[in-house]
C-alpha positions in Angstrom: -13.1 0.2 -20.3 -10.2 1.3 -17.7 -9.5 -1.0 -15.0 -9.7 -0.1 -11.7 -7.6 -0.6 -8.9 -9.3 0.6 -6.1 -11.5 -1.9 -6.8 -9.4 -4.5 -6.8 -8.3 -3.5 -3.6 -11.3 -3.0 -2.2 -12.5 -6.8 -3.1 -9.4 -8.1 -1.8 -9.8 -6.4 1.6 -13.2 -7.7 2.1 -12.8 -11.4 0.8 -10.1 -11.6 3.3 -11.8 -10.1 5.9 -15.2 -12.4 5.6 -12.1 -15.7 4.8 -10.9 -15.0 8.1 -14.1 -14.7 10.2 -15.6 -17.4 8.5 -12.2 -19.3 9.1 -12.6 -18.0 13.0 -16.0 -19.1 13.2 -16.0 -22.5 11.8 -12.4 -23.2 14.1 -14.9 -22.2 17.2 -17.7 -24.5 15.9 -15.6 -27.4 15.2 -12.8 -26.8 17.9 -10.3 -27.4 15.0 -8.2 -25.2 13.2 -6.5 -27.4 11.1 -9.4 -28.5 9.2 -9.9 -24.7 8.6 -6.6 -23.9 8.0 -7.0 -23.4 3.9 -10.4 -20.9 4.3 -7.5 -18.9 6.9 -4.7 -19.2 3.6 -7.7 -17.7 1.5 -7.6 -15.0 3.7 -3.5 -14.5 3.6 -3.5 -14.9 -0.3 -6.2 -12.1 -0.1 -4.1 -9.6 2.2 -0.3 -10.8 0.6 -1.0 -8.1 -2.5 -2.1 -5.6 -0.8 0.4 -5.2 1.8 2.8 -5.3 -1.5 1.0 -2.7 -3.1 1.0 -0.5 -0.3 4.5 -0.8 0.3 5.4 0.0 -3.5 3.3 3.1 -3.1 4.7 4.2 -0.2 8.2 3.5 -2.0 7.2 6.2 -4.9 6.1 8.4 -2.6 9.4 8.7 -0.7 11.0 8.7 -3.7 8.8 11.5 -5.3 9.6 13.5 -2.2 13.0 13.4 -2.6 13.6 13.7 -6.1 11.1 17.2 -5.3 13.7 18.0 -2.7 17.0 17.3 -4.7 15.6 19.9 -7.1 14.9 22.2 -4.6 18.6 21.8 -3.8 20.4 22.3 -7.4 17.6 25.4 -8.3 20.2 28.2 -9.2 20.4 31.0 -6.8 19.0 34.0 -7.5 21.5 36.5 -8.5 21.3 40.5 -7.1 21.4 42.4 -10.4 21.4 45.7 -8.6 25.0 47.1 -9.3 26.6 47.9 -6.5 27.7 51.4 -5.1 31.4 52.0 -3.3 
């Protein structure tokens, strides 16, 4: 079975979504945030990989693109094989 990371991703995004409403909510309720501060840390231990992760992708992909354009750079020229006439 292959694991998938999208999926991953995915569950992390929403638990920290529903960690920080819920961390919101209770904070109105109770008119304290410190006694909610560890459902908002859920939330930020949640969110901390994936902004990592998105990052490192981003890095290979600017580094795909200009590896792609180095080569484009060192190709060889094409050479004119038609002999020329004086």
């Amino acid at each position: 079975m292959k694991f998938d990371k999208s999926l991953l991703r995915t569950v992390l995004f929403a638990l920290g979504v529903v960690a920080f409403v819920i961390g919101a909510y209770q904070s109105v309720v109770q008119n304290d945030l410190g006694r909610n501060y560890w459902i908002f840390m859920i939330s930020l231990a949640c969110w901390l990989p994936l902004n990592y992760w998105r990052q490192q992708d981003a890095r290979l992909a600017k580094e795909a693109e200009v590896a792609k354009q180095v080569a484009a750079l060192n190709k060889p020229a094409k050479k004119n094989n038609k002999a020329r006439r004086r």
